[in-house]
N, C-alpha and C positions, 0 to 999 in steps of 0.2 A: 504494500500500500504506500503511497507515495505522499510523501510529507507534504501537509496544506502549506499556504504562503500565506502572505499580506493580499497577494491580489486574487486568488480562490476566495477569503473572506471578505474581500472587498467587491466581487461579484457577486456574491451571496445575499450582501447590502445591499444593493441595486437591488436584484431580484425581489426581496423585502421589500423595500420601498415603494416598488412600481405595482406590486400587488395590494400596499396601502393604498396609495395614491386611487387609482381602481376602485376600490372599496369604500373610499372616502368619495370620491363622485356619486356611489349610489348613496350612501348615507346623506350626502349634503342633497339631494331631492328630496328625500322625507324628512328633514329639520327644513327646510321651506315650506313644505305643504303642514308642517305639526306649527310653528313658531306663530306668535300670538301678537307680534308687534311689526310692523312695518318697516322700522328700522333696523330691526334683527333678520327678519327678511330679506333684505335688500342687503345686508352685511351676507350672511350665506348666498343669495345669488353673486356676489360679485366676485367671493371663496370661488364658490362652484365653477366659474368659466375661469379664475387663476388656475385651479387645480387640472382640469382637463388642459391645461398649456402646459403642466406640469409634468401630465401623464407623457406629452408630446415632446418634451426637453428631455423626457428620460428613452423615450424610444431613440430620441438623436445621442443618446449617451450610450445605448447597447448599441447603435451605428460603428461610432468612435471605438469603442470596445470589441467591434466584429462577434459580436454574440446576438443573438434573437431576441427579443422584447422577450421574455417570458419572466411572469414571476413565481414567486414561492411563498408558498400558505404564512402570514403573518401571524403566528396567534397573538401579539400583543395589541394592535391593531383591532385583529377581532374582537379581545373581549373591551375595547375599547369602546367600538360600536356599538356591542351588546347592549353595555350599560345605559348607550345613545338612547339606544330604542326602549330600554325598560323606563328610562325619563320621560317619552314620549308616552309610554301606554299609562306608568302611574301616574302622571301629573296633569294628563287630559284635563282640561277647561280647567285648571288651578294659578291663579294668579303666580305661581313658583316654575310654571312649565319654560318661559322664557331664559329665566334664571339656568334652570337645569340645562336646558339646552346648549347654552351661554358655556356653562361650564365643562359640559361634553366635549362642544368646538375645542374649549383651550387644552384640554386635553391632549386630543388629537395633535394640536398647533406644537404643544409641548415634543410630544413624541415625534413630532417630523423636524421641529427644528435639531431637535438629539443626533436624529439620525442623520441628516445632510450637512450638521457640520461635520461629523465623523467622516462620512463619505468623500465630504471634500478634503479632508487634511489627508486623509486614506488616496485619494488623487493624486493632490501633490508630492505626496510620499512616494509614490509611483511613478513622478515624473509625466503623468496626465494633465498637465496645464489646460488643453481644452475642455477635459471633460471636469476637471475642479471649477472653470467658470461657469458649467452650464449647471454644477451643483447649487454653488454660489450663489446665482440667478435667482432660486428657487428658495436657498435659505431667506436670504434678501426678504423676499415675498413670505414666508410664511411666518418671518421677525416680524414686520409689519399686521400683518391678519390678527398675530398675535396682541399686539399692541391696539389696535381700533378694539378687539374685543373688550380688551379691560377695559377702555373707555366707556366702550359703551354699556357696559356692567358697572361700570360706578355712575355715569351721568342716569340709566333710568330703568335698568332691566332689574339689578337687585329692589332696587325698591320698592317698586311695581310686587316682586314676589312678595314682599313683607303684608301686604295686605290681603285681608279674608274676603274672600268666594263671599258675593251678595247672594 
């Protein structure tokens, strides 16, 4: 059996990633059709069509890499989502459902930003300058996403949950 490397396990990542990435496109259609406020809404739609350019910077990353788009089952990702959807079914019509949701997203944001700065330092360790910027790119954007969310969780999503169901 032949000794893994840096860059077996840095394909590995990829493959991860792009199967998050994937996963998180269908997840972010049903936290738009579940979210209760217009501004949250309009914050996951504009996620939603980053993240599918996301899916497309990574298919130009297994380009660059001479490998296939193909990914590899996430479980962390998964039970990520899970918890998504269990937000969505317990907190129906509850002034806290935004909030939860809210919190899901940063999750997610969380775990992708983890993983794309690894990925890129994992690049440039490997002397991949192209494909660290097209990592890069992506962190960039999901720093960001990251950051409007908490915004917009302290300006009016938390609060909004603090108050009782009439």
């Amino acid at each position: 059996m032949a000794t893994k490397t840096l860059e077996d396990l840095f394909i590995d990542g990829v493959k991860d990633i792009y199967y998050a990435e994937r996963k998180i496109v269908a997840a972010l259609k049903k936290m738009i059709r579940g979210a209760q406020s217009q501004e949250l809404k309009t914050a996951f739609q504009t996620h939603l069509e980053e993240t599918e350019g996301q899916v497309e910077r990574l298919v130009q990353v297994f380009e660059l890499l001479g490998k296939p788009a193909r990914g590899k089952t996430c479980p962390a990702i998964d039970g990520i989502v899970e918890e998504g959807h269990e937000i969505l079914e317990e907190f129906k019509d509850s002034p806290a459902l935004d909030a939860g949701l809210l919190a899901a997203a940063q999750a997610v944001e969380h775990y992708e930003i983890a993983r794309y700065g690894t990925l890129r330092n994992w690049a440039r360790e490997l002397g991949k300058e192209d494909v660290a910027s097209l990592l890069e790119a992506t962190l960039a954007e999901e720093e960001k996403t990251d950051q409007l969310l908490t915004q917009l969780a302290g300006a009016k999503v938390n609060a909004k949950g603090k108050t009782k169901a009439a």
